[in-house]
VEXDREN-289158 format. One line per field, with one value per residue (C-alpha): y, z, x. Coordinates in Angstrom, 2 decimals. Example, Ala and Ser with C-alpha at 12.3 -4.5 7.8 and 13.67 -1.06 7.14 Angstrom:
2
c2 = (-4.50, -1.06)
c3 = (7.80, 7.14)
c1 = (12.30, 13.67)
//
This chain:
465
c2 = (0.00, 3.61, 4.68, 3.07, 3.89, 2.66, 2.22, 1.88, 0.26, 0.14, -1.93, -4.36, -5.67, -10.06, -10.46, -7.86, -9.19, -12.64, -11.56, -9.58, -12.25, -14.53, -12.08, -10.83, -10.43, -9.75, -5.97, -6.72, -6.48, -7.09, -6.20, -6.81, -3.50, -5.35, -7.73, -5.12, -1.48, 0.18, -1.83, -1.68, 1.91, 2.38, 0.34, 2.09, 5.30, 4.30, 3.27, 6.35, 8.24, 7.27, 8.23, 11.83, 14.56, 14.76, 11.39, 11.28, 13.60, 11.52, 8.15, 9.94, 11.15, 7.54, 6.50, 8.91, 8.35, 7.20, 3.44, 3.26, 3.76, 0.97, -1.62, -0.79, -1.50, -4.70, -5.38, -4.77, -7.05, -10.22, -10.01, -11.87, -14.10, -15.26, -16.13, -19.29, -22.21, -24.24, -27.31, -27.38, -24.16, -21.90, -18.72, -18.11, -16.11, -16.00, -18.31, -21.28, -23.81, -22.15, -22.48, -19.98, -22.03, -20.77, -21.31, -24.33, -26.33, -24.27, -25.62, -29.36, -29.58, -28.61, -30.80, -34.13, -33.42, -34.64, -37.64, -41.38, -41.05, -44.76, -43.57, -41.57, -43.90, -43.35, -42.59, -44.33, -46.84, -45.95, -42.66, -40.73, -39.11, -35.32, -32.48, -29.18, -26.81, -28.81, -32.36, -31.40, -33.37, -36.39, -37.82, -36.70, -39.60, -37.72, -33.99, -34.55, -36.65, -33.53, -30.86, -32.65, -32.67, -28.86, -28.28, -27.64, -27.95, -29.97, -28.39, -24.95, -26.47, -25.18, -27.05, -25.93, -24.92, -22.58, -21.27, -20.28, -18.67, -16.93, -15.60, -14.27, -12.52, -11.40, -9.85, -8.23, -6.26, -5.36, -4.05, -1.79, -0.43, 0.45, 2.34, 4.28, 5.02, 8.03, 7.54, 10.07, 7.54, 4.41, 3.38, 2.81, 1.04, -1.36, -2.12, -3.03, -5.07, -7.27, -7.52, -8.96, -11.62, -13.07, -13.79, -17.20, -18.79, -16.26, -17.24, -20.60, -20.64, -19.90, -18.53, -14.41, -11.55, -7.92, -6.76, -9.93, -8.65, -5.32, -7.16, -8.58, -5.14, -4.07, -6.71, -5.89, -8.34, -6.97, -8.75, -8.95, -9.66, -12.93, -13.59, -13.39, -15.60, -18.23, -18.05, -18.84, -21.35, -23.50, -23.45, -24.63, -27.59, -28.45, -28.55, -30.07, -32.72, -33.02, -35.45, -36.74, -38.06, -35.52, -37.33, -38.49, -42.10, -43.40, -45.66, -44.88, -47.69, -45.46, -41.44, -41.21, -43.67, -40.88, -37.69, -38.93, -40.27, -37.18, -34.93, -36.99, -36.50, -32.52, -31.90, -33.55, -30.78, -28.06, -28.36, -28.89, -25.25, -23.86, -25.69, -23.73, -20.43, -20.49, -20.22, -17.04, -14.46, -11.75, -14.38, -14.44, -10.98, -10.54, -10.50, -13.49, -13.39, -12.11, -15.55, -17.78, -16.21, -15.89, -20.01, -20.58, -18.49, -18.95, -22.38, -23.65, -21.47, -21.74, -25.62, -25.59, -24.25, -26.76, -29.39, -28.09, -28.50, -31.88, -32.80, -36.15, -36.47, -40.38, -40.99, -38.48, -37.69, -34.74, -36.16, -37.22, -40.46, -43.35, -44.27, -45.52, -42.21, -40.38, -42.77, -42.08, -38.55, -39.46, -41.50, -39.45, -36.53, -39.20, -39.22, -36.01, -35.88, -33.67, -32.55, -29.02, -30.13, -29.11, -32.26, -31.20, -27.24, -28.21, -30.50, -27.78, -25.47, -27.85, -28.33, -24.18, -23.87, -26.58, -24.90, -21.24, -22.06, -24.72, -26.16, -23.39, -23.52, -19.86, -19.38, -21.27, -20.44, -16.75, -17.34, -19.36, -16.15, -13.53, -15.05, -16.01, -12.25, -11.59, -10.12, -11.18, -14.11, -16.79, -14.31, -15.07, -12.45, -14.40, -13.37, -10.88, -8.21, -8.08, -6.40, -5.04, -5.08, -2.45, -4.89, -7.23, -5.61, -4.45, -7.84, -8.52, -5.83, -6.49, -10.17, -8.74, -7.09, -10.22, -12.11, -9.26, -8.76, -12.72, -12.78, -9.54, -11.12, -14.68, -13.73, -9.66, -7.09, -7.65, -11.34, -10.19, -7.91, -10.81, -13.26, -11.32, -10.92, -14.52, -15.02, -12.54, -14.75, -18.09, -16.20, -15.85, -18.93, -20.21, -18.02, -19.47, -23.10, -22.92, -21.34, -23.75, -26.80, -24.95, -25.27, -28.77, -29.71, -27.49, -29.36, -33.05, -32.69, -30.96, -34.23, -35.88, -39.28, -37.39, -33.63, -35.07, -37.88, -34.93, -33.87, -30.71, -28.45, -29.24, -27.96, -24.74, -24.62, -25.15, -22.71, -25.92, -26.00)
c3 = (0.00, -0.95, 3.20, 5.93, 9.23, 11.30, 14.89, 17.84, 20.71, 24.29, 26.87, 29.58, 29.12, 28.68, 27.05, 24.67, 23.18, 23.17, 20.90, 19.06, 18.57, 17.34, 14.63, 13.64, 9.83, 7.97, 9.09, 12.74, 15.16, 18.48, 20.87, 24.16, 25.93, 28.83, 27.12, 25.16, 25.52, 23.30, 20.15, 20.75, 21.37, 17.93, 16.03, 17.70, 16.82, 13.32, 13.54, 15.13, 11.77, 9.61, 11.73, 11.46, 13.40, 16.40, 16.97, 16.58, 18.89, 21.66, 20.88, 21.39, 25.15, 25.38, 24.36, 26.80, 29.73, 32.48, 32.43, 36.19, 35.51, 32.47, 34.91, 37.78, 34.74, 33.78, 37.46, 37.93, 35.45, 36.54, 39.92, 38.29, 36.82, 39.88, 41.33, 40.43, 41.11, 43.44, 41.71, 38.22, 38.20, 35.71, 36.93, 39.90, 40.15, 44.29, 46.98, 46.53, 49.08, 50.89, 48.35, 45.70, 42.17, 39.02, 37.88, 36.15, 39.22, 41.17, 39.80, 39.38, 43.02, 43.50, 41.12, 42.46, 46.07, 47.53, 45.56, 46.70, 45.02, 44.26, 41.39, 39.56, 38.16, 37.78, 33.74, 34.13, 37.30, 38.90, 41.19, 40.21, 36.69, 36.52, 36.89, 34.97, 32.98, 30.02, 31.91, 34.32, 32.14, 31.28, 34.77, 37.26, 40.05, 39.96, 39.90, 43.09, 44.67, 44.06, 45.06, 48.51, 48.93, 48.94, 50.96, 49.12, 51.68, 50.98, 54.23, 52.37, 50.21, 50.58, 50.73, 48.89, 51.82, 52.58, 49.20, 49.89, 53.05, 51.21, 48.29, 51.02, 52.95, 49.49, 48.43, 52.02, 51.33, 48.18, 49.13, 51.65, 49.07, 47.35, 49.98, 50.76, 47.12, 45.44, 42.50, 40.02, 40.38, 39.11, 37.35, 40.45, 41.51, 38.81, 39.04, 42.93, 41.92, 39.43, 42.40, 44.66, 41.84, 41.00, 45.09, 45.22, 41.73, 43.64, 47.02, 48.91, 52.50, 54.42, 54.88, 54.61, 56.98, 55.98, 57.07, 55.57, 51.85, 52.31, 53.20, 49.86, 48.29, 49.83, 49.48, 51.89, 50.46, 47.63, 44.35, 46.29, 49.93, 47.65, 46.10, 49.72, 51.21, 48.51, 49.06, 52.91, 52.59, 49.79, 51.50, 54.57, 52.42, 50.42, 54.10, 56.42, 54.28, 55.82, 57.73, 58.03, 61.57, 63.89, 67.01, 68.84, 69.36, 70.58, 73.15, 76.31, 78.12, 80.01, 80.80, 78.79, 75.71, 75.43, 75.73, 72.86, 70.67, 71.15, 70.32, 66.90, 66.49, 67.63, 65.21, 62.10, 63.24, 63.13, 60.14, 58.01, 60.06, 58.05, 54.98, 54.97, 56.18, 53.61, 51.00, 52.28, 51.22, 53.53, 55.78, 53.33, 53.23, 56.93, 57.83, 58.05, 61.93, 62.61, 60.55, 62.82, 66.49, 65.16, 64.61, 67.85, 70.51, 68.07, 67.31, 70.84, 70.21, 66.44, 66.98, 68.61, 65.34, 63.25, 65.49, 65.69, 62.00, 62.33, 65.03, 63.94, 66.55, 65.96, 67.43, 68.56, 71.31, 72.23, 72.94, 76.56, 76.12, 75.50, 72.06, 71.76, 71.20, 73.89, 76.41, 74.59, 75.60, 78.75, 79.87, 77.83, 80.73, 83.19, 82.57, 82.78, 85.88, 84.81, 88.07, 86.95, 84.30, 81.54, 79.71, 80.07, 79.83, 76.32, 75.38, 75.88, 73.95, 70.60, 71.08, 71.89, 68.65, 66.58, 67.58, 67.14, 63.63, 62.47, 60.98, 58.36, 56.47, 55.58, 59.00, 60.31, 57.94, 58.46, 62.63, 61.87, 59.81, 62.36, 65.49, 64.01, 63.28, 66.72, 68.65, 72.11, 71.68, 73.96, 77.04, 77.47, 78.97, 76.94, 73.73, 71.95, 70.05, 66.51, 63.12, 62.13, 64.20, 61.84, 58.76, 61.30, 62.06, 58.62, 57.92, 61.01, 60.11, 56.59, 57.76, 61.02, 58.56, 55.70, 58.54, 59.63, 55.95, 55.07, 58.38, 57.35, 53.92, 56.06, 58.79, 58.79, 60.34, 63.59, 63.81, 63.19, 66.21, 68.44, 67.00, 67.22, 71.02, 71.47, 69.01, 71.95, 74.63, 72.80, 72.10, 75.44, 76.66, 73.77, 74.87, 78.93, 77.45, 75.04, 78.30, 81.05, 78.39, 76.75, 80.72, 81.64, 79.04, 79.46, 82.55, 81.49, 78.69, 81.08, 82.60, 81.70, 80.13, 77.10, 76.80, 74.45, 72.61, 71.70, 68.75, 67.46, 66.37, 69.30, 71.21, 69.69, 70.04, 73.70, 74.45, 75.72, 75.30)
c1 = (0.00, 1.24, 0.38, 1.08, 1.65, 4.87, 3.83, 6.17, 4.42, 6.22, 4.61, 4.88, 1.88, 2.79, -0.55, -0.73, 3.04, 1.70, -1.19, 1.71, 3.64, 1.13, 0.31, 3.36, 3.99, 7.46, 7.74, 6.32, 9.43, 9.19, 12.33, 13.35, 14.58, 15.77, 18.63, 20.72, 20.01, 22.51, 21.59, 17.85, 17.92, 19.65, 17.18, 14.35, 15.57, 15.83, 12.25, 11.34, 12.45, 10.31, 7.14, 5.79, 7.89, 5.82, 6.05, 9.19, 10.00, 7.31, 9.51, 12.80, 11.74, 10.61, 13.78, 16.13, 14.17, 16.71, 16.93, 16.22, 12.58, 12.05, 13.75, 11.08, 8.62, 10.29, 10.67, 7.49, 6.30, 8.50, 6.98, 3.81, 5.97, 7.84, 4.28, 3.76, 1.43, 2.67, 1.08, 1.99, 4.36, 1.59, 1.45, -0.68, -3.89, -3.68, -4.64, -6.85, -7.40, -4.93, -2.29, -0.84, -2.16, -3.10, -7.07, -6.98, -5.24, -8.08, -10.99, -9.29, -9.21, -12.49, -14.24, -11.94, -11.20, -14.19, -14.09, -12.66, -8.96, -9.43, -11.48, -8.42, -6.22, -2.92, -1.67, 1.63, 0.10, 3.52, 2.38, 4.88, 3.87, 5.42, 3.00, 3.86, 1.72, 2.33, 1.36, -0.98, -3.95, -2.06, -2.31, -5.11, -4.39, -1.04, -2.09, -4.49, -1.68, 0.19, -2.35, -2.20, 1.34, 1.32, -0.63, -4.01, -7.18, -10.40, -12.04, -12.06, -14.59, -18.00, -21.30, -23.92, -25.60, -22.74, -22.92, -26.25, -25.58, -22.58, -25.10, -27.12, -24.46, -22.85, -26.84, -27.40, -23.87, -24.79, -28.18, -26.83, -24.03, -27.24, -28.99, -25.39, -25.27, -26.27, -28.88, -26.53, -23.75, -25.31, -21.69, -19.84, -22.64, -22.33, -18.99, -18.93, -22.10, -19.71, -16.99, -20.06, -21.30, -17.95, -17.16, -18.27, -15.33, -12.91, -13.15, -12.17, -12.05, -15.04, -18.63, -18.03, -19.49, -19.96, -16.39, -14.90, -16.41, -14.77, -11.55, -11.04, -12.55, -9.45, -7.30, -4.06, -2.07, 0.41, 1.48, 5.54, 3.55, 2.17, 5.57, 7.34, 4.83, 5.06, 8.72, 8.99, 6.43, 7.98, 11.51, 9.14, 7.44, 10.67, 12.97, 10.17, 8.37, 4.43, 3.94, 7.32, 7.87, 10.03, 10.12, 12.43, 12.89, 16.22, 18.31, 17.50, 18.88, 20.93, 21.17, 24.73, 23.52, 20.37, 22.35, 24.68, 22.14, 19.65, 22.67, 22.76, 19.47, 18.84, 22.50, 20.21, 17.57, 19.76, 21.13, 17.76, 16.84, 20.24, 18.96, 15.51, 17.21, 19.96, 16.47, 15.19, 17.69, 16.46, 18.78, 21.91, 22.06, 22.44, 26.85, 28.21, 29.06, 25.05, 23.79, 26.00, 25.09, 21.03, 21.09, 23.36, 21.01, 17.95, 17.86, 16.09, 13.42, 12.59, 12.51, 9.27, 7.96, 9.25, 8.25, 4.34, 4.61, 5.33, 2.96, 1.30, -2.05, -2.23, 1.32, 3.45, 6.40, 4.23, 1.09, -0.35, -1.44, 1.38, 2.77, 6.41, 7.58, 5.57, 7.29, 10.06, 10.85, 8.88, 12.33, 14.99, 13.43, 13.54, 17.33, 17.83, 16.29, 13.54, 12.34, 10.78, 8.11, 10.58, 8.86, 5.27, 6.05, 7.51, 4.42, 2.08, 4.10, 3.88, 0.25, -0.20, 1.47, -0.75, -3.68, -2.79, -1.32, -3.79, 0.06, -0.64, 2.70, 2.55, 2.08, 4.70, 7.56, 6.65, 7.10, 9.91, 11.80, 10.39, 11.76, 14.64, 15.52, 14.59, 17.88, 18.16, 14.68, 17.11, 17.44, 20.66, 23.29, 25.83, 24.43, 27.32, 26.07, 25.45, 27.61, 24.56, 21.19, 19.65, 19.35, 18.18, 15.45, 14.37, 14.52, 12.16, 9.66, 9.32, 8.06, 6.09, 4.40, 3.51, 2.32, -0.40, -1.47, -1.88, -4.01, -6.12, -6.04, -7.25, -9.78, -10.19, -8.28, -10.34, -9.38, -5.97, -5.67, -6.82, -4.34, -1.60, -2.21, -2.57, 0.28, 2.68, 1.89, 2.64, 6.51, 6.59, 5.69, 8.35, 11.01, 10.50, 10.44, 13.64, 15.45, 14.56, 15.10, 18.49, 19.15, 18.15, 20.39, 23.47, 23.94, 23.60, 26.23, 28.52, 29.40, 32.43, 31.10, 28.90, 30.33, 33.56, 31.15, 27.94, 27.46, 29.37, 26.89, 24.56, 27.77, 27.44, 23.71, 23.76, 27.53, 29.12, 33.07)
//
């Protein structure tokens, strides 16, 4: 054609450069401004030429615009694509079931997790068929299987008498927005109307009240607060396997074979805690000397965490009744000549914990990060100070305040203040529990026959030369 018209589209927008590229023709281009900036900046000047001379003079602004503000764009834009499903790896449109997952691994669960899995046979009939965004319909046996193992929640799913309540809750709000409303602005109207409808494919968890609606109107959870989140929980899920049994169960056929073997077995607990700390870098960033004296005064505390986590109610060291590992610990204490109710004070810890939590892994991880940033959490004089205490407590914040916004996010900001004072007392009642355990123990391995045959890093966990 004798005109045309050269166009010069910059955007971030992944959807509209899909569509481009699936239409491009011979004199389409499509350029990446974030892999080589001198050589794309010369070929879209040269582009920029041959449009009219007030556009040209619109791209070339474009063009010289400082380069810090086109990578907070393409920042910007990567932070959707770091949120990924947590099932097949797709990109995630929020939490579902209490799991980040993208829509299609949404509705899956809901149409098959009610159902017997008997009834979903495996594709390969080995269990262990791999579950991407590519393979995700091959193998539904698998898919649920893996849906599970992250943590997705069946519970969340609604009845239909539920939904019904729901509707009527979600029509009572809107007929009230209605009455607030002015009749000249019917528009707004219409468009918080929409937001009321779609409630019941976008939401998961639970019958909602008034202030619970306006929660997710206002959703206080961030696109990054999602991203960090996901991030704490799947170093959680990949370090401390669910379900996989913590307790402790050893030779206690005498006080110095139970000392050495528990200082085996507390050494093999320290180090996973370094494995799922060395994946949050808010943690490698601290100074080398502040990482090492947060896990050695830390770590007494933090384990109660991981070990709620854990908690199995059909057999575990920390329950009441007896079960080989209940009796367990019962005579490893015995040993140790618990005579204080170290034993029972650290039982009802655990359980305060698995209540208080609901073994949320978001949860968890986050309480696991926060106290672990926590300067001073063992109470003990000993503790020497730290290279930097300022990033420390950046660090701190910045998770202090994930943790509020999930909840918010979770139950309402009115919930939230109530948890978080239950949540103070359950750090204290930590704190006192780590410290009269860290000094039960101090003084058994101070004896001759086991302080030379414990376990090194339990050494440094516990200050013993």
């Amino acid at each position: 054609m004798a005109n045309t018209t050269k166009m010069i589209i910059i955007t971030a927008d992944e959807d509209l450069i899909e569509k481009l590229a699936s239409n491009t023709t011979t004199n389409a281009k499509i350029i990446d401004l974030d892999k080589d900036y001198v050589t794309n900046k010369t070929l879209l000047t040269q582009l920029c030429a041959l449009s009219t001379n007030n556009n040209q003079t619109q791209h070339k602004r474009a063009l010289e615009s400082p380069k810090e503000s086109r990578s907070k764009q393409l920042k910007s834009s990567r932070k959707s694509e770091t949120f990924i499903c947590a099932v097949c790896g797709d990109r995630a449109t929020g939490y579902n079931y209490d799991v980040a997952t993208c829509a299609s691994c949404k509705v899956f669960f809901h149409r098959n997790a009610l159902q017997s899995r008997e009834k979903l046979k495996c594709f390969t009939k080995q269990g262990r068929c791999p579950v991407s965004c590519e393979t995700r319909r091959k193998c539904p046996r698998c898919r649920l299987d893996r849906c599970f193992a992250v943590g997705m929640r069946k519970d969340f799913i609604l009845s239909e008498e539920e939904r019904q309540h729901r509707k009527e809750k979600v029509e009572e709000k809107r007929q009230v927005t209605l009455k607030r409303s002015s009749p000249s602005t019917p528009e707004p109207l219409d468009e918080i109307d929409q937001l009321l409808t779609t409630f019941e494919d976008d939401l998961s968890d639970r019958i909602l009240t008034s202030q619970q609606i306006e929660n997710i109107l206002f959703d206080p959870l961030s696109n990054e607060d999602f991203q960090a989140i996901e991030s704490v929980r799947s170093a959680l899920l990949a370090t401390f396997l669910p379900g996989h049994n913590r307790c402790f169960a050893t030779d206690t056929t005498t006080r110095a074979s139970a000392l050495i073997s528990w200082s085996n077995f507390a050494q093999n607990v320290v180090l996973q805690h370094i494995e799922f700390f060395r994946k949050i870098p808010a943690f490698e960033n601290l100074h080398d000397n502040d990482r090492f004296i947060l896990i050695k005064y830390n770590f007494m505390t933090i384990i109660h965490l991981s070990k709620s986590y854990s908690y199995n109610p059909a057999g575990d060291c920390c329950a009441y009744e007896n079960n080989i590992y209940s009796n367990k610990l019962r005579q490893f204490f015995n040993l140790c000549d618990d005579t204080s109710g170290v034993r029972l004070e650290w039982i009802g810890v655990i359980l305060s914990l698995v209540e208080i939590t609901s073994k949320d892994p978001s949860i968890i991880g986050l309480l696991t990060v926060i106290l672990m940033f926590t300067q001073g959490l063992s109470m003990d004089a000993d503790q020497p100070m730290l290279s930097d205490s300022l990033a420390l407590s950046r660090a701190q914040t910045y998770y202090t305040k994930i943790l509020w916004n999930y909840l918010v996010h979770k139950c309402g900001e009115g919930e939230t203040h109530k948890y978080f004072t239950r949540l103070a007392h359950t750090i204290a009642k930590i704190q006192a529990s780590a410290k009269n355990f860290r000094n039960l123990l101090r003084v058994q391995y101070s004896k001759p026959d086991v302080v030379n045959q414990m376990a090194p890093l339990l050494q440094t966990a516990l200050q013993i030369a």
